[in-house]
C-alpha positions in Angstrom: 148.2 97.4 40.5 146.4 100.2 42.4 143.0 99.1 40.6 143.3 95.4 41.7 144.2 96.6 45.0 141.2 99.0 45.5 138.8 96.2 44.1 140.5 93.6 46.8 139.3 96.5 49.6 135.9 97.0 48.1 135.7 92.9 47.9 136.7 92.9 51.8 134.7 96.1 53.1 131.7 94.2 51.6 132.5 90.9 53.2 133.0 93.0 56.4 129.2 94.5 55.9 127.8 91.1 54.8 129.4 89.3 58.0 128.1 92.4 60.5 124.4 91.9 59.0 124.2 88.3 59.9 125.8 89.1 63.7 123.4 91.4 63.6 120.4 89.0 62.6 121.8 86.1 65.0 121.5 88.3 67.9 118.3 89.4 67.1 117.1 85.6 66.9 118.9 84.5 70.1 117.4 87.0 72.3 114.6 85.9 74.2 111.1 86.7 73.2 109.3 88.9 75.6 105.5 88.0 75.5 103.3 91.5 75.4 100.4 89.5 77.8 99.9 86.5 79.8 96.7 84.5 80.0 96.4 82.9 82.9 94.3 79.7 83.7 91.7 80.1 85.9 91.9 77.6 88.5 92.8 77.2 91.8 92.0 80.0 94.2 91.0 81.9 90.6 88.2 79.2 90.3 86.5 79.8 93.8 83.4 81.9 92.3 83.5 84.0 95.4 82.2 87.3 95.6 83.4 89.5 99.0 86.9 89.3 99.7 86.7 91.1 102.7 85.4 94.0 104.9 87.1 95.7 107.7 85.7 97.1 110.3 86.8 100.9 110.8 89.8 101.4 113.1 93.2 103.0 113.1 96.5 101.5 112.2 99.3 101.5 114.2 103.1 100.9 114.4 104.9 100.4 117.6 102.2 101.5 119.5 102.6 104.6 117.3 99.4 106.0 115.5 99.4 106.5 112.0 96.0 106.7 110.7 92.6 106.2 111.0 90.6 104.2 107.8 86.6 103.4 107.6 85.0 100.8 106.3 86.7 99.1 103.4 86.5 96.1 101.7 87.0 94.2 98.3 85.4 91.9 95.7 86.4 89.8 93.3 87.7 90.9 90.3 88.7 94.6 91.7 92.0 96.3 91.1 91.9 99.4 94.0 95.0 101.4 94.6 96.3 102.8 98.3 98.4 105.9 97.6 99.9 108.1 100.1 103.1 110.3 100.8 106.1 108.2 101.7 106.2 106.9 106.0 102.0 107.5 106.0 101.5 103.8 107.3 100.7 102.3 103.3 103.4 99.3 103.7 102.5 98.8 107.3 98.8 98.4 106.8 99.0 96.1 103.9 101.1 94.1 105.9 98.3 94.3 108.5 96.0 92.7 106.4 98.1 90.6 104.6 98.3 88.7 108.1 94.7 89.1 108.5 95.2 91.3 111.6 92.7 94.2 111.0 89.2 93.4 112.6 86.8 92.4 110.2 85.3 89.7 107.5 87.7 88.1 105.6 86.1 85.2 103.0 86.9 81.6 104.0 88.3 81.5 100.4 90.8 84.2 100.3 94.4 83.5 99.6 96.7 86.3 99.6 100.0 86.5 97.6 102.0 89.9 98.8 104.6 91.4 97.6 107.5 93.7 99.4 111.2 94.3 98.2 111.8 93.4 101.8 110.3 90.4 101.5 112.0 88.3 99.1 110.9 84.4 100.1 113.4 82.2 97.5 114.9 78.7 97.6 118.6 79.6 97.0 119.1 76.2 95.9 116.3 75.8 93.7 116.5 77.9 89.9 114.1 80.7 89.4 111.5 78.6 87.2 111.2 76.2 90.4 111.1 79.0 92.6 107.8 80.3 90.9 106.8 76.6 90.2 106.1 75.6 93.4 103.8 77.9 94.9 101.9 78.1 91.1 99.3 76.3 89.5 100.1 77.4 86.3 102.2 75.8 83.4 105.6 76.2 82.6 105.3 78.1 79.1 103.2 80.4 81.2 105.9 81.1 83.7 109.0 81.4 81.8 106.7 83.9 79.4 106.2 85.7 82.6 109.6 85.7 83.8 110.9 86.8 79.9 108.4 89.4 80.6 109.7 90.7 83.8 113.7 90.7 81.9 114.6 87.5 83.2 115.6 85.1 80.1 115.3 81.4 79.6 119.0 81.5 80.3 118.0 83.1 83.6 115.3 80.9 84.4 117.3 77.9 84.5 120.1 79.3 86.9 119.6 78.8 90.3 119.0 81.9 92.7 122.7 82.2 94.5 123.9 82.7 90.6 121.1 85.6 90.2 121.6 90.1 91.2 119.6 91.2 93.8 117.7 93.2 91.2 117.1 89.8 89.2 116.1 88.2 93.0 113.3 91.4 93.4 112.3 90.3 89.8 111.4 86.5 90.4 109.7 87.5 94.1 107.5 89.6 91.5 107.0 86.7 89.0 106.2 84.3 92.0 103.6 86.5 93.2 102.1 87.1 90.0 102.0 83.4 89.4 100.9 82.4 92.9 97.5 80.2 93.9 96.1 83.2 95.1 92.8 85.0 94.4 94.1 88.8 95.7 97.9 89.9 95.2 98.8 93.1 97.4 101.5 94.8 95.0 104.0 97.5 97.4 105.7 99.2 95.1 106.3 96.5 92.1 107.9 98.2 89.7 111.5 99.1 91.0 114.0 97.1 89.1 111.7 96.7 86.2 112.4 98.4 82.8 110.1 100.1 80.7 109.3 97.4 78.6 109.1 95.4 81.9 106.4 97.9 83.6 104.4 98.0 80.5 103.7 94.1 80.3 102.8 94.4 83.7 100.3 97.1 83.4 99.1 94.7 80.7 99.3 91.7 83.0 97.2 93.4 85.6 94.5 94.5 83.5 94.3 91.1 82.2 94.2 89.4 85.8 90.9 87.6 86.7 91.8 88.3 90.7 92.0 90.8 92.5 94.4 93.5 92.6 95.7 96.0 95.9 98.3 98.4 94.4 100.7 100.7 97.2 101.8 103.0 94.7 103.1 106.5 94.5 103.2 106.3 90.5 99.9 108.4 89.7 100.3 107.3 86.0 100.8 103.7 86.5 97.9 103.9 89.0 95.3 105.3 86.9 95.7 102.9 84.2 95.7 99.6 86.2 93.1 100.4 89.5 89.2 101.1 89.1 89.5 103.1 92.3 91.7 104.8 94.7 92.3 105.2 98.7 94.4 108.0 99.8 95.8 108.3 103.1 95.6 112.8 103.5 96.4 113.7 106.5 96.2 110.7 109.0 93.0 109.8 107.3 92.2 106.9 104.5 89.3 108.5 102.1 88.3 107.4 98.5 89.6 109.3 95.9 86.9 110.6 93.5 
């Protein structure tokens, strides 16, 4: 009696361990896939062939009528990842925005089209779903886009739920994706990786290394900055100067 008995509980503890393995590998398959890079087509504002972004004039930048710094000459080309770093209320997010509008004096190429990026600043169709959202301001196709979004931690799932369904970490997320994604030809980036996992951060290191724009990176993350910039602009005190 006692052997049967033990041999029924073996019999079950081993159906138990067979039935946990196969959870185990149906989760494993019904996880979205999270693509390590994007290749993006180039076309659009990525097929221009321009050269100079822009060049500013030297000034200062202000906010409220309140002085911040002072910056010289700068300017961008094509195909240039630069980083602006700088302790925390410097002016960083209020300059970018500056030029974002194309409000600081200088040359600015017929061709440019900016896509920017701010926490702040989260431009979303409520009623449309996140793969729309990122759709309709981007010239690229649809496997490319939800490969992005997987990328960023937003599943296929995800990508077909409209934005009132989605966290306000998941909304900061898709304003990133949409960015990314966007016809442009420079992307200002203010602090992009909030919200993001490490996995998440990694493919986008990846993705901007990869990018064929160009690439302006308000950062405070010196790691993350010296693997995805060719050059950085500090603001030290109330002055913009080139890192060497």
């Amino acid at each position: 009696m006692m052997g049967s008995y033990d041999s029924q509980s073996k019999s079950m503890a081993k159906s138990a361990k067979q039935l946990e393995k196969r959870i185990e590998r149906l989760e494993k398959v019904s996880q979205p896939r999270r693509e390590a890079h994007i290749k993006m087509e180039s076309k659009g504002a990525l097929d221009t062939g321009l050269h100079s972004l822009f060049r500013l004039q030297a000034g200062q930048v202000l906010m409220d009528e309140v002085y911040l710094f002072d910056f010289p000459q700068i300017g961008m080309t094509f195909g240039e990842n630069l980083a602006l770093v700088g302790a925390n209320g410097s002016g960083k997010t209020s300059f970018v925005r500056k030029l974002f509008r194309k409000e600081v004096a200088g040359y600015y190429n017929p061709k440019l089209k900016i896509a920017y990026f701010a926490q702040d600043l989260i431009n979303l169709d409520e009623e449309k779903t996140a793969l729309e959202n990122v759709s309709c301001t981007s010239l690229q196709d649809r496997m490319t886009i939800l490969n992005l979004l997987g990328m960023l931690g937003l599943s296929y799932d995800k990508a077909q739920q409209k934005v009132t369904n989605l966290s306000g970490g998941e909304r900061v997320r898709l304003s990133l994706a949409k960015v990314l994604l966007a016809d442009a030809n420079l992307l200002i980036l203010d602090e992009p990786t909030n919200f993001l996992d490490m996995a998440a951060i990694e493919a986008l290191e990846t993705f901007l290394k990869e990018y064929e724009g160009s690439v302006l990176l308000v950062f405070h993350d010196q790691q993350f900055v010296e693997t995805s910039v060719h050059s950085q602009w500090e603001i030290v005190q109330a002055c913009l100067v080139k890192k060497s």
